[in-house]
C-alpha positions as CSV (number, residue, x, y, z in Angstrom):
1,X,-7.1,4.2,-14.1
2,X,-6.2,7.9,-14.1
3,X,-9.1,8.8,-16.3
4,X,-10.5,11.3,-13.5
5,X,-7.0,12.6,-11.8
6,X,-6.5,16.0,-13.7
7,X,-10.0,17.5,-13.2
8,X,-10.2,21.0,-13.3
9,X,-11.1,20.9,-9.4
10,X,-8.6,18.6,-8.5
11,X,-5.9,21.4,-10.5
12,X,-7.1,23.9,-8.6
13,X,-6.8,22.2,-5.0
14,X,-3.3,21.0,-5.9
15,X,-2.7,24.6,-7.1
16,X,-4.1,25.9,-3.5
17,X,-1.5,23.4,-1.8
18,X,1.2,24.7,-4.0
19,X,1.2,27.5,-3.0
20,X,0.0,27.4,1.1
21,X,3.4,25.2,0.9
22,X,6.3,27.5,-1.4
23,X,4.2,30.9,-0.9
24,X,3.5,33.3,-4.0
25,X,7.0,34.1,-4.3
26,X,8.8,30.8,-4.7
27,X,6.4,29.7,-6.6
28,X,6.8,31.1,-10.0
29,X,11.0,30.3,-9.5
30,X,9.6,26.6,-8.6
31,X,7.9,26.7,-12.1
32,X,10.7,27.9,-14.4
33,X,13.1,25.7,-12.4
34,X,10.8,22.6,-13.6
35,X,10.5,24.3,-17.4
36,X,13.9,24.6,-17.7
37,X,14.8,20.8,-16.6
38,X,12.0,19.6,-18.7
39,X,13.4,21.3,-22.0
40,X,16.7,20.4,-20.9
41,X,15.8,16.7,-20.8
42,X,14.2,17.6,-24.3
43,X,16.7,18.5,-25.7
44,X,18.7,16.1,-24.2
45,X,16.9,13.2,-25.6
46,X,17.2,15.0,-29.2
47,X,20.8,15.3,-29.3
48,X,20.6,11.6,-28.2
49,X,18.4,10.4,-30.7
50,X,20.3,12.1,-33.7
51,X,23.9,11.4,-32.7
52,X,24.8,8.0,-34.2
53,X,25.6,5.3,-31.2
54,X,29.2,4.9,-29.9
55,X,31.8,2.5,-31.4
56,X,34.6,1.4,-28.7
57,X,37.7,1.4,-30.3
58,X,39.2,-1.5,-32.5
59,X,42.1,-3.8,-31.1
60,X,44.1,-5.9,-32.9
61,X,43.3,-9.4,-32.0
62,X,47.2,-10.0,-31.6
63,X,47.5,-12.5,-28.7
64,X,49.3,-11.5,-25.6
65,X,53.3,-12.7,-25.8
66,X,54.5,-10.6,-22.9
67,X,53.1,-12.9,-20.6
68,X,55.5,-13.7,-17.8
69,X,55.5,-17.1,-15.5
């Protein structure tokens, strides 16, 4: 299905849009703004991977006696 989408070509034009649309100087603070979300989302998914998975807290199972009619 997307066997031909990232052609070298195809790069290029989408490139050449790029930067017709942002213009040569808000294009390389475009690109660090996407690096540093996508390492942020790495590192993200790291920390969430190695911590261990939340417990609630217990309760005793004590049943409720200040219950009023």
């Amino acid at each position: 299905m997307f066997e031909g989408l990232f052609q070298p070509m195809h790069l290029l034009v989408i490139f050449a849009i790029a930067l017709l649309i942002f213009g040569p100087k808000k294009l390389p603070e475009l690109g660090k703004g996407i690096g540093e979300g996508i390492k942020a989302l790495k590192s993200g998914m790291k920390d969430a991977t190695s911590d261990p998975p939340a417990t609630p807290p217990s309760t005793p199972n004590t049943p409720n006696t200040d219950v009023k009619s």
